[in-house]
VEXTOR-98341 format. One record per atom (N, C-alpha, C, CB): x, y, z. Coordinates in steps of 0.02 Angstrom, whole numbers, padded with zeros to 5 digits, always signed. Last residue first. Glycine has a CB too. Example, Ala and Ser with C-alpha at 12.3 -4.5 7.8 and 13.67 -1.06 7.14 Angstrom:
# VEXTOR-98341
+00642-00112+00354;+00684-00053+00357;+00645+00002+00394;+00704-00030+00286;+00660-00284+00390;+00615-00225+00390;+00660-00165+00390;+00565-00224+00452;
END
This chain:
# VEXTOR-98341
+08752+07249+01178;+08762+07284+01107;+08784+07365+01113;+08686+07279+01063;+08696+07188+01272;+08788+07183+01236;+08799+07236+01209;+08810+07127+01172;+08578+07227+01288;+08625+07276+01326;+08692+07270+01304;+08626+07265+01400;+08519+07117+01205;+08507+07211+01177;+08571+07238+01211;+08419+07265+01216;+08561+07033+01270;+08554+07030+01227;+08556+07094+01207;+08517+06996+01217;+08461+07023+01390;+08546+07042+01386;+08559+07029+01333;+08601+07009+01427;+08353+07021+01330;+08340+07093+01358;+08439+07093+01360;+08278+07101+01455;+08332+06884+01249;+08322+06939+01221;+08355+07018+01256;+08250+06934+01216;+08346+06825+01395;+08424+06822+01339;+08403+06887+01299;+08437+06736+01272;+08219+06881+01437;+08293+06890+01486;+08353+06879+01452;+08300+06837+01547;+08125+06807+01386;+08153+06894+01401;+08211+06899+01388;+08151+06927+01474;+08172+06694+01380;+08168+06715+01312;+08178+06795+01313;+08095+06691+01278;+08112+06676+01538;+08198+06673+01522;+08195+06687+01446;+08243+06588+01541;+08005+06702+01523;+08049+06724+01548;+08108+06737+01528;+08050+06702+01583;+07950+06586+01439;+07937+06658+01417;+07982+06695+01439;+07877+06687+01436;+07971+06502+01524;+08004+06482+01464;+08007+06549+01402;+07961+06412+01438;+07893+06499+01603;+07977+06508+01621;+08009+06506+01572;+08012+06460+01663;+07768+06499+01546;+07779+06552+01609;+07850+06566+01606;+07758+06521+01690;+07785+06358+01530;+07784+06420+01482;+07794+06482+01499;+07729+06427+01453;+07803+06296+01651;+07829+06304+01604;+07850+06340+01573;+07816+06290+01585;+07664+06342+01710;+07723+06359+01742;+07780+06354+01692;+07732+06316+01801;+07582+06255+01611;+07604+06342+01602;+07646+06383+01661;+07529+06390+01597;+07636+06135+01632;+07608+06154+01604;+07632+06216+01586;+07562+06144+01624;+07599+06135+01751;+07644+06086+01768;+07638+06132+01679;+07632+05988+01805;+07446+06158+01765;+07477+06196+01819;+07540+06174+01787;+07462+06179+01902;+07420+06033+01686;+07406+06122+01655;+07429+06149+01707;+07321+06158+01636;+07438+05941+01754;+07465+05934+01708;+07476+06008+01686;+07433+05888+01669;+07361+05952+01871;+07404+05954+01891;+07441+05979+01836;+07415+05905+01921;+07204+05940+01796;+07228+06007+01833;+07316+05994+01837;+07186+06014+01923;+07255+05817+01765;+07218+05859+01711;+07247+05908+01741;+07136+05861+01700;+07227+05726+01859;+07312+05714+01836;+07293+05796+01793;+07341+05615+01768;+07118+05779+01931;+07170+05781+01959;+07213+05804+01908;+07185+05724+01990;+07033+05724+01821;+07032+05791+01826;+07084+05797+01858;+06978+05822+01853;+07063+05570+01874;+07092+05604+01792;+07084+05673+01795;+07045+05581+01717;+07014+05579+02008;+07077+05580+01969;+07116+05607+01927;+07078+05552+01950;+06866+05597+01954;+06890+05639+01995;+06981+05628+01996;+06848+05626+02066;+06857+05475+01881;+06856+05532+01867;+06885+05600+01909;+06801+05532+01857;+06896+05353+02012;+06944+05381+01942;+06927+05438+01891;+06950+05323+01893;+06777+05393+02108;+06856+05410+02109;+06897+05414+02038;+06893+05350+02153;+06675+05344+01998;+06675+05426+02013;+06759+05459+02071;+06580+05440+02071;+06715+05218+02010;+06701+05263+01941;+06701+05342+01955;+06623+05242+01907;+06693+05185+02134;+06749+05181+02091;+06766+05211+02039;+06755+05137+02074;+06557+05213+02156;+06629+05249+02178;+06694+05242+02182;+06632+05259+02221;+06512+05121+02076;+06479+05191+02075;+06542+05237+02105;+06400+05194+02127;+06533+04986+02137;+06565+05009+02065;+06574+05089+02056;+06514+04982+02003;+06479+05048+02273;+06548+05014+02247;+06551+05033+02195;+06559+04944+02244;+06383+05146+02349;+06371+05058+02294;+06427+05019+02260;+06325+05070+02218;+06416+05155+02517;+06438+05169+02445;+06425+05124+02406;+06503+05180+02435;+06399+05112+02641;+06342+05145+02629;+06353+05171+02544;+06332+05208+02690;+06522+05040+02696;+06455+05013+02666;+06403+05045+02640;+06426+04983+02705;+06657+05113+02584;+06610+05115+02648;+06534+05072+02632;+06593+05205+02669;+06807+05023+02518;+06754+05090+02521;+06691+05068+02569;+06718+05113+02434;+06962+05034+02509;+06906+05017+02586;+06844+05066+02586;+06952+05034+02675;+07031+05044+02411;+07033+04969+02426;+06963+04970+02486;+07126+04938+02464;+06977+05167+02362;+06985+05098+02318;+06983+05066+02352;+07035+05078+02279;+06999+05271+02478;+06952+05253+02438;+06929+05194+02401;+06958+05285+02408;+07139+05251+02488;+07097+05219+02536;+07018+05191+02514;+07093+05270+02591;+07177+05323+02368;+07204+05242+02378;+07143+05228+02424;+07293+05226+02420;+07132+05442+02408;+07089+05428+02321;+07110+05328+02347;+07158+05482+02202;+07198+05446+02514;+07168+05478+02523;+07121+05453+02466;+07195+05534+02533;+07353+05472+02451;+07307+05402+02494;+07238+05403+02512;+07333+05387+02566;+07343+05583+02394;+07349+05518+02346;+07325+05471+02396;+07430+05497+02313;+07369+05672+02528;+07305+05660+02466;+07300+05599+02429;+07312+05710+02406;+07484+05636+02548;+07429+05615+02583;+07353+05628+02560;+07437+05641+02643;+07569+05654+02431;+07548+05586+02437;+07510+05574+02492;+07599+05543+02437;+07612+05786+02443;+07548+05776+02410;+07544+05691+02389;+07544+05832+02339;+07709+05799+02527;+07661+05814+02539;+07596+05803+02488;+07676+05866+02556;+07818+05737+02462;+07776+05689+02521;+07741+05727+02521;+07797+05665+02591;+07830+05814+02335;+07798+05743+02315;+07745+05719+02370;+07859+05683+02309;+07879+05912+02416;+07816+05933+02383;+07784+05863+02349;+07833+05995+02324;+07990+05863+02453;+07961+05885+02486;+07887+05905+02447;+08002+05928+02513;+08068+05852+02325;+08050+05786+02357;+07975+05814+02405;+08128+05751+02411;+08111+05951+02292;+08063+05936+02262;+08025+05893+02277;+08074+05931+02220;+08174+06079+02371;+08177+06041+02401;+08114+05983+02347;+08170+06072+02476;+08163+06227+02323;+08219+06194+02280;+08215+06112+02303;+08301+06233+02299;+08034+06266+02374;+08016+06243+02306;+08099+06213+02300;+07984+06314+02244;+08094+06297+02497;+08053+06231+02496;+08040+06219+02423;+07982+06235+02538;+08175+06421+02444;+08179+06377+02489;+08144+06290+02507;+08165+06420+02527;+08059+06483+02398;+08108+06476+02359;+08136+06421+02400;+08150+06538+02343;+07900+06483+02424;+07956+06497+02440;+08002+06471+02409;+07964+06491+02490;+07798+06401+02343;+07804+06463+02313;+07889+06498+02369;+07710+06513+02324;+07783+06310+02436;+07819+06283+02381;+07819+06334+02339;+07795+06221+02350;+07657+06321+02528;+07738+06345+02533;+07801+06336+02491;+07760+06320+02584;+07552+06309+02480;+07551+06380+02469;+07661+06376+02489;+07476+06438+02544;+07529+06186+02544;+07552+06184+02476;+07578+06253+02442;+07497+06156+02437;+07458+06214+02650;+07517+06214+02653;+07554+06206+02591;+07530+06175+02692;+07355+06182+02633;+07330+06248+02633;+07435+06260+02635;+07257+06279+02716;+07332+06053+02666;+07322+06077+02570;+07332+06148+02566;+07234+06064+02528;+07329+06063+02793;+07390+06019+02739;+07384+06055+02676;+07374+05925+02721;+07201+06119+02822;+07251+06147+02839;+07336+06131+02805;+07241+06137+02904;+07142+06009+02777;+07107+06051+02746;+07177+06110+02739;+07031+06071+02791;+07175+05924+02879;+07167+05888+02797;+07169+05943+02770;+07096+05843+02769;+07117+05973+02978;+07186+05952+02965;+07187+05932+02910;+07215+05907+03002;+07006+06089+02988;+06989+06025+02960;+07089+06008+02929;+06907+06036+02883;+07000+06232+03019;+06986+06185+03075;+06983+06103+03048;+06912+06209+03108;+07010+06308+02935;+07056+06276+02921;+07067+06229+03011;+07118+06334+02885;+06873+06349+02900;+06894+06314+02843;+06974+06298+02886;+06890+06366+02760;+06860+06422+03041;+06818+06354+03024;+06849+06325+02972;+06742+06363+03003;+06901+06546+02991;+06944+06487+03056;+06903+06427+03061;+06949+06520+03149;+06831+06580+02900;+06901+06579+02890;+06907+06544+02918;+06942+06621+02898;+06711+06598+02988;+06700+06568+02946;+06775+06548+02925;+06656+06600+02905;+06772+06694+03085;+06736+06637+03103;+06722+06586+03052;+06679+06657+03129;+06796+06831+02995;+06822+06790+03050;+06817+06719+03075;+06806+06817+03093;+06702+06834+02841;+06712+06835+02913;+06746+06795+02957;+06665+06833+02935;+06661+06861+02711;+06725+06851+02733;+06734+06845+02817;+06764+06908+02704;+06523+06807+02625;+06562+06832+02693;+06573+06823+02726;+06560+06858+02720;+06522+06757+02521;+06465+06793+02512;+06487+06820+02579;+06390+06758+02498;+06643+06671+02483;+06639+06720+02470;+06593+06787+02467;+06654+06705+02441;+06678+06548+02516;+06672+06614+02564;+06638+06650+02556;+06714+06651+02573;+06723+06508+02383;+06652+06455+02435;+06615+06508+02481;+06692+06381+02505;+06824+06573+02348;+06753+06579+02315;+06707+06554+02340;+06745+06558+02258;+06923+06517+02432;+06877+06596+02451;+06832+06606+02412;+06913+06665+02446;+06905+06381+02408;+06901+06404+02484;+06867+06457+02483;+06966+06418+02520;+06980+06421+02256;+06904+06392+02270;+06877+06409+02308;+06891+06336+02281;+07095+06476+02314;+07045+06535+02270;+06979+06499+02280;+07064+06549+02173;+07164+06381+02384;+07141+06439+02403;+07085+06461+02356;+07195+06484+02407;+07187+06318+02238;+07133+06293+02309;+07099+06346+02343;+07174+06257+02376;+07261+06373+02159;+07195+06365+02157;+07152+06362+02204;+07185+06326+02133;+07379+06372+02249;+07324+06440+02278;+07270+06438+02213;+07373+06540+02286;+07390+06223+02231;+07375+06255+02292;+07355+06321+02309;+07419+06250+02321;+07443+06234+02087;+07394+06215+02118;+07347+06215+02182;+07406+06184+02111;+07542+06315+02132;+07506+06339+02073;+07436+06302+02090;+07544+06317+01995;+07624+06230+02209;+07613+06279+02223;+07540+06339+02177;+07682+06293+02220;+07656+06130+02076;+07622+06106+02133;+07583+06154+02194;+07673+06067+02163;+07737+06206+02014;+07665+06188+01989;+07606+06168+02044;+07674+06124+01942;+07854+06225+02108;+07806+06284+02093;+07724+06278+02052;+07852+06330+02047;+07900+06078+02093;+07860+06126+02178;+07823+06171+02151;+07917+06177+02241;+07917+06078+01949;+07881+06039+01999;+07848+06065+02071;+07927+05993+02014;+08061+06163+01919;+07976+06178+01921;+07935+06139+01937;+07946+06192+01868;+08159+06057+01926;+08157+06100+01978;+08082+06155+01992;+08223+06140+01965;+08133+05993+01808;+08103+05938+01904;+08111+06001+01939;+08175+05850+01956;+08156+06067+01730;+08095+06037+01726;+08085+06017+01812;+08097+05969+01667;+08295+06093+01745;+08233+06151+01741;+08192+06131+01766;+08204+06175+01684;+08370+05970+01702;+08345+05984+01784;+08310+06041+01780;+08406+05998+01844;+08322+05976+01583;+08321+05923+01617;+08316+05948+01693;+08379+05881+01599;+08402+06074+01537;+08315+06097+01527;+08331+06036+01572;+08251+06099+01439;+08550+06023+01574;+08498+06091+01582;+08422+06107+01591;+08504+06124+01532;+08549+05911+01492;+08532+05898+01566;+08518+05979+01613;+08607+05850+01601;+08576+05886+01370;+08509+05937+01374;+08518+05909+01440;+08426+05929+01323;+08685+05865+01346;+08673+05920+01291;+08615+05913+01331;+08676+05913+01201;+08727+05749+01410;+08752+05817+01411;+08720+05850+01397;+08794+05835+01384;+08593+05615+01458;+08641+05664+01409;+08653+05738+01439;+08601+05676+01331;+08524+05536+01548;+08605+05558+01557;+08648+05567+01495;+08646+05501+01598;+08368+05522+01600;+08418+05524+01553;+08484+05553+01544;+08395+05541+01515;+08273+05581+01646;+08298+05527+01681;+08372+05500+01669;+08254+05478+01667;+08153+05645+01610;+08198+05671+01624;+08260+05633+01654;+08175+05713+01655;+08039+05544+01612;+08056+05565+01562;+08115+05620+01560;+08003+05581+01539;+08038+05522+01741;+08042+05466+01718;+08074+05494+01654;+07978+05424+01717;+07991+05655+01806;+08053+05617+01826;+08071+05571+01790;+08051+05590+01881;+07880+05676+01745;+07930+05706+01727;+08001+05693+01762;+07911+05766+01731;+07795+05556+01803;+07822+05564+01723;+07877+05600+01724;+07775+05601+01670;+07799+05598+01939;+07836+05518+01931;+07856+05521+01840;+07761+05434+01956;+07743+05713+01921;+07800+05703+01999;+07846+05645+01928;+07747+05640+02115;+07612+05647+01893;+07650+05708+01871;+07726+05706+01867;+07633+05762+01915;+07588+05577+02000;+07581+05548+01961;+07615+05579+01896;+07523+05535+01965;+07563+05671+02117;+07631+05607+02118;+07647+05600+02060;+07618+05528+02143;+07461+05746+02061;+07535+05785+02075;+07570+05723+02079;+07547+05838+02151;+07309+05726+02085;+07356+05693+02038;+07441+05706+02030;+07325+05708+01976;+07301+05764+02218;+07314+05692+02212;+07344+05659+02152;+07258+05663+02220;+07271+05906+02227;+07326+05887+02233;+07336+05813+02213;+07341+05903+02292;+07145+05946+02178;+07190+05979+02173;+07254+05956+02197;+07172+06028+02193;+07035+05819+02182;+07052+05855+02135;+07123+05902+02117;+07005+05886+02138;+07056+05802+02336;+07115+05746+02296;+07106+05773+02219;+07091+05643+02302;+06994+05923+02376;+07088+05919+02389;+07120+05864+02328;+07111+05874+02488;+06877+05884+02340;+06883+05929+02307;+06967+05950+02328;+06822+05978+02321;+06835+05762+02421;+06857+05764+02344;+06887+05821+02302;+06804+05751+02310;+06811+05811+02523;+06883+05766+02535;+06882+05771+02447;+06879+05662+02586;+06719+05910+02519;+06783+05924+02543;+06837+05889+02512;+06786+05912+02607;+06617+05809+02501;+06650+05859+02437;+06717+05897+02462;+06588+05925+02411;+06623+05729+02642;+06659+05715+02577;+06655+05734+02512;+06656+05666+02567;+06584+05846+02711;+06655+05819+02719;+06672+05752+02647;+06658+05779+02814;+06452+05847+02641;+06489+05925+02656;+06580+05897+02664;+06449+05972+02754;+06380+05734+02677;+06404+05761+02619;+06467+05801+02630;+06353+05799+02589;+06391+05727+02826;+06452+05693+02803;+06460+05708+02726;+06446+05613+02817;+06312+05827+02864;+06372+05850+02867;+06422+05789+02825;+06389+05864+02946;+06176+05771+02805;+06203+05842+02776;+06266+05830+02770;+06193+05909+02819;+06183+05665+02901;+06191+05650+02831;+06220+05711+02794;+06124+05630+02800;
END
């Protein structure tokens, strides 16, 4: 009983950090969609920061993982957290900080639709030992924190770039001169 808790705060605590990302994924695609001139710049900005939010989210994870650790760091304990393939996927999200896989955006959707199935399976095939309504209700919270976290990673990556680059005209800017 212990262990199957233990594996399903696990399983909830990935579809927290990644599951709402499709759903993310699918607005700012929807709302960027649009085939004007004048702003297809910020337009592709936007989808091209997607991996890196998504990345943002993923060394949350990490950080949780090592705050779980964190009373000690030991060898054995490390190689236990990524003895769980599920566990080891989410740990891969860390790769959308390469430049290379972050330009690829698609790639960061499929990977975080095995999470999303993951909250799906939940819905349609929940277990006899679950009261139903009860974990229905507590999947779509756990969700909405999802879409929540994803949104604020999605969010201040943004702003993050949006600060940047304000440098960066400000700083060539000075040097015209």
């Amino acid at each position: 009983m212990g262990n199957d808790l233990v594996a399903y705060i696990e399983r909830l605590e990935l579809i927290i950090f990644f599951a709402g990302y499709p759903m993310v994924y699918a607005l700012v695609k929807f709302f960027t969609g649009g085939r004007q001139q004048d702003t297809m710049a910020l337009k592709s900005q936007l989808v091209k920061l997607l991996p890196v939010a998504y990345a943002l989210s993923g060394t949350l994870f990490l950080g949780l993982v090592l705050k779980n650790l964190s009373p000690n760091f030991s060898l054995p304990d490390i190689a236990a957290q990524l003895k769980s393939p599920i566990k080891a996927w989410g740990f891969l999200s860390l790769l959308f900080w390469i430049p290379w896989f972050s330009k690829k955006t698609i790639f960061s959707l499929l990977h975080s639709l095995v999470f999303f199935f993951l909250l799906f399976k939940d819905l349609l095939y929940p277990t006899d030992a679950s009261p139903g309504n009860d974990l229905i209700k507590n999947d779509m919270r756990i969700y909405t924190l999802s879409l929540l976290l994803n949104a604020a990673c999605f969010i201040f990556i943004l702003l993050i770039n949006f600060l940047f680059s304000h440098y960066q005209q400000k700083r060539s800017g000075l040097s015209s001169k």
